[in-house]
C-alpha positions in Angstrom: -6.8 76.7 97.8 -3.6 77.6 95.9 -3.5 77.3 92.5 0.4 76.9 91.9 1.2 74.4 90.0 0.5 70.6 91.7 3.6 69.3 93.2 1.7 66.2 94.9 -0.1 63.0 93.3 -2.0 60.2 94.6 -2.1 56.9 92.9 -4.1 53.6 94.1 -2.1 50.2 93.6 -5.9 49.0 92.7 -8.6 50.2 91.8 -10.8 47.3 93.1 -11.1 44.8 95.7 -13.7 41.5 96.4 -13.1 39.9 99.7 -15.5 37.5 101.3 -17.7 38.6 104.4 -14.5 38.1 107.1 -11.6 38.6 105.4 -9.2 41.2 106.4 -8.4 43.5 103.4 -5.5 46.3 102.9 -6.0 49.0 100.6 -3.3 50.9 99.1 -2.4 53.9 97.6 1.3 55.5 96.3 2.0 59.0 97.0 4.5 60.7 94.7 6.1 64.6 94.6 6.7 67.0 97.7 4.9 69.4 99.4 4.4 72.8 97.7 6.2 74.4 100.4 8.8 73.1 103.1 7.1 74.4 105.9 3.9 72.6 104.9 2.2 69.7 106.7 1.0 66.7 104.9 -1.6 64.6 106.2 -3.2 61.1 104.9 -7.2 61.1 104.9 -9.9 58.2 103.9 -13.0 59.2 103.5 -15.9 56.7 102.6 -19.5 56.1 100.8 -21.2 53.1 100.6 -22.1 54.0 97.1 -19.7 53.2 94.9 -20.1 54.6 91.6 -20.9 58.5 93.6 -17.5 60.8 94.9 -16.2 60.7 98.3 -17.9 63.7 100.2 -18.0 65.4 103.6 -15.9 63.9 106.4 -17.6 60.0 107.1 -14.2 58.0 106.7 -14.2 53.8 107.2 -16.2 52.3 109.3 -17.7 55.9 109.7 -15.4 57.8 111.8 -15.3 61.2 111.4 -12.7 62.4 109.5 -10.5 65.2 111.3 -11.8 63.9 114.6 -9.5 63.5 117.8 -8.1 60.1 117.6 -4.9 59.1 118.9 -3.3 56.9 117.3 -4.8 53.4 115.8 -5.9 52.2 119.5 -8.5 54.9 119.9 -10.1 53.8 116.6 -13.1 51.5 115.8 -11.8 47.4 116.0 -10.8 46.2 113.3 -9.7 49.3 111.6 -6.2 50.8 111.1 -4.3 53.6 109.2 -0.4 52.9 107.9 2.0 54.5 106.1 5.8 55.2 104.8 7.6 57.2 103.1 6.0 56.4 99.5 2.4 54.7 100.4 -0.5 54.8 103.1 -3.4 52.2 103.5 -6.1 51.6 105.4 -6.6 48.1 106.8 -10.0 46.7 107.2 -10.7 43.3 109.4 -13.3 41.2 109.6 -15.1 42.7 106.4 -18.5 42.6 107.0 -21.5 43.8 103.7 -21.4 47.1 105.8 -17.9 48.0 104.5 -18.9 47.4 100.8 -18.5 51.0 98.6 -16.2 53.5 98.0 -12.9 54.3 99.5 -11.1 57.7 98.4 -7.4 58.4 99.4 -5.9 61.8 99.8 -2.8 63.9 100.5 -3.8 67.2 102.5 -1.3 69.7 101.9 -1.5 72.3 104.6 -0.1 75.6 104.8 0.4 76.8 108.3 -0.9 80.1 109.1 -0.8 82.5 111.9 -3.9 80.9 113.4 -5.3 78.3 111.0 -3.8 76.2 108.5 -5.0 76.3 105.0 -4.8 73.5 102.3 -2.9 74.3 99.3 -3.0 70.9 97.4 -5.4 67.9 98.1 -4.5 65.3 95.3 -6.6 62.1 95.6 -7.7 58.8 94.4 -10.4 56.2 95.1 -10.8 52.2 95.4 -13.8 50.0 95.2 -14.4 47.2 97.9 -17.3 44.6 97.2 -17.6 42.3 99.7 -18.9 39.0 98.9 -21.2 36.0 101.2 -19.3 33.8 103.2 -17.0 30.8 101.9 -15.7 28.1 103.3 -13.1 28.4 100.8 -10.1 30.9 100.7 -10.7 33.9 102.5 -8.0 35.9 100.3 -9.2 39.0 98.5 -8.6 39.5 94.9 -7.6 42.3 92.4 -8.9 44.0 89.7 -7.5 46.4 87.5 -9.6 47.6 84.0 -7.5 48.7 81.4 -7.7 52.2 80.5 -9.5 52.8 77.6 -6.8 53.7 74.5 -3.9 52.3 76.0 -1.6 49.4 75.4 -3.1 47.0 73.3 -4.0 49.6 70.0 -0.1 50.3 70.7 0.3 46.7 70.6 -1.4 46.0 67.5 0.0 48.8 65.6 3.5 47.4 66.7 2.8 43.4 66.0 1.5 44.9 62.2 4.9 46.6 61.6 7.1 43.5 62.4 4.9 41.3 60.3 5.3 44.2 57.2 8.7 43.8 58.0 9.2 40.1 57.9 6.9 39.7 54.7 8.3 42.1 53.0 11.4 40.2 51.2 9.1 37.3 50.6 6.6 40.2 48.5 9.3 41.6 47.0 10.9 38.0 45.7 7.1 37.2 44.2 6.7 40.9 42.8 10.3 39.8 40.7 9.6 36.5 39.9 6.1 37.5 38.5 8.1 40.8 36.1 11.1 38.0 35.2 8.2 35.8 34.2 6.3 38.5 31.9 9.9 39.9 30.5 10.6 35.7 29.5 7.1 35.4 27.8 7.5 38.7 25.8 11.0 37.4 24.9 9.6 34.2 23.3 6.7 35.9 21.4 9.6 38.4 20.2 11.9 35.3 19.3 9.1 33.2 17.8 8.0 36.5 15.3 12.0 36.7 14.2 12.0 33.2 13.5 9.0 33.8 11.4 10.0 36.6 9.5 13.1 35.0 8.9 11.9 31.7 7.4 9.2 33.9 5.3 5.7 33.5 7.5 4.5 36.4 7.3 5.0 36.5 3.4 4.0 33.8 1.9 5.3 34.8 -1.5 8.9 33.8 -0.2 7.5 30.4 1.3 8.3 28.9 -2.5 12.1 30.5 -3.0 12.7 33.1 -5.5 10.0 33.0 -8.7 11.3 31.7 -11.3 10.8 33.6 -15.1 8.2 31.6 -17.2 9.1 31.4 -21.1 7.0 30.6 -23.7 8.0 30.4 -27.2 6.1 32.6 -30.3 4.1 29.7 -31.3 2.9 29.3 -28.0 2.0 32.9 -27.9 0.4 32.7 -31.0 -1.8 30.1 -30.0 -5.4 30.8 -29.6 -5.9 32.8 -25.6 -9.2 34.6 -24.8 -9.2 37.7 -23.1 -11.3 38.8 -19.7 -14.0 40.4 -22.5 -14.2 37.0 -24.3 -12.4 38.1 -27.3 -9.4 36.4 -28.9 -6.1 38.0 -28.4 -3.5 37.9 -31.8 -5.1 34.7 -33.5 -9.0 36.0 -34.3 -8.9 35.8 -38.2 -9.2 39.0 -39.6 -7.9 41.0 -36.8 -5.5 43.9 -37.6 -2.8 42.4 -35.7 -3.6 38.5 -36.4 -0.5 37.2 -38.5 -1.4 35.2 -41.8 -2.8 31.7 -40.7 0.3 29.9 -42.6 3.3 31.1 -43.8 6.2 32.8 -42.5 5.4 34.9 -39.5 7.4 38.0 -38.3 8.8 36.6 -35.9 11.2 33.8 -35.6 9.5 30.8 -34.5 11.8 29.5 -32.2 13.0 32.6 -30.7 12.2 32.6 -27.0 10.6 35.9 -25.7 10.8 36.3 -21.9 7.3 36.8 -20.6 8.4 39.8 -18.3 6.2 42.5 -16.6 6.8 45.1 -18.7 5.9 42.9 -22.0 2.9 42.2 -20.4 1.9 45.7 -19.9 2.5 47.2 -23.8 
């Protein structure tokens, strides 16, 4: 066989079929690309097992004809079986389904290469179907379809693609809360910042100003000379007999009703 690059493919419309015992079922498959040569041949083959998870080998077709054999034409073949096709697809038709018909159906493309004496097959692309064939009904005698998904294919897409729009439609709605919530923090640490000015201008975090401005304290010299014990226990200026204690009566040396300003730096001589 050639090993150019495949120009043929073979596709099945369905990949499995259940029909009741006596239904009549047609099984097709699509055929796509050109032969690898124009002077080629292309023939449609079936080939059969009644095992349907094993390949499709040797040459036992439906209904176990011989694949390659000399039939003419649908009329010289088995009742109840016939070969189509057209320009894009070719089928097999099966009636009156019997459990004996139940496995594996394979469709090909046989590209053949004409040779001085014999043919040779350059390309064989194929596919296969599944039939299972179910008891009896007095019901419908339609066959149904079924098609697995491949495995990886739409709906991870799908997902990925539903996530994005709902990221998109959320987003304004995040971003409106994500500003709300940074006005809110940036009001709060405006009123604590407006509460501390209020306080440091009405004095709260002094409370020497909570009073107004001190006010100077006077006292005259009598009051000064008055009796006024120290932190030791000791009498300041009026202990009799103290070098600096003033004569008990009499004039004193200082005017009596002089006022002397009780100031910080008096306090510290």
């Amino acid at each position: 066989m050639s090993r150019a690059h495949p120009t043929l493919s073979v596709l099945a419309t369905h990949l499995n079929y259940i029909c009741p015992e006596g239904a009549t079922v047609q099984m097709v498959c699509a055929q796509k690309g050109a032969a690898l040569h124009h002077s080629d041949v292309l023939k449609h083959a079936w080939l059969y097992t009644p095992h349907r998870e094993q390949q499709c080998t040797g040459r036992t077709g439906p209904r176990h004809i011989i694949v390659g054999g000399h039939y003419h034409g649908n009329h010289s073949l088995p009742a109840g079986l016939k070969f189509g096709s057209s320009e894009l697809n070719f089928w097999v038709v099966l009636q009156n389904l019997t459990h004996a018909d139940q496995g594996r159906y394979c469709c090909m493309v046989l590209d053949i290469e004409k040779g001085h004496k014999h043919g040779t097959i350059v390309q064989r692309p194929h596919s296969h179907i599944t039939l299972q064939v179910t008891p009896r009904s007095h019901g419908s005698q339609n066959c149904t379809v079924q098609d697995p998904s491949p495995t990886g294919g739409f709906a991870p897409v799908a997902g990925a693609i539903a996530a994005f729009i709902l990221t998109l439609l959320f987003l304004p709605l995040i971003m409106v809360l994500v500003y709300k919530q940074r006005q809110s923090s940036h009001s709060s640490r405006r009123a604590q910042e407006l509460v501390r000015m209020d306080s440091e201008a009405l004095g709260h975090e002094n409370p020497v100003f909570l009073g107004g401005s001190p006010q100077i304290k006077t006292r005259t010299v009598s009051q000064i000379m008055t009796r006024q014990s120290s932190e030791t226990g000791r009498h300041l200026l009026s202990e009799p007999g103290t070098p600096l204690s003033p004569p008990a009566h009499g004039d004193v040396f200082f005017p009596i009703e002089d006022t002397i300003f009780e100031t910080q730096d008096f306090m510290q001589v």
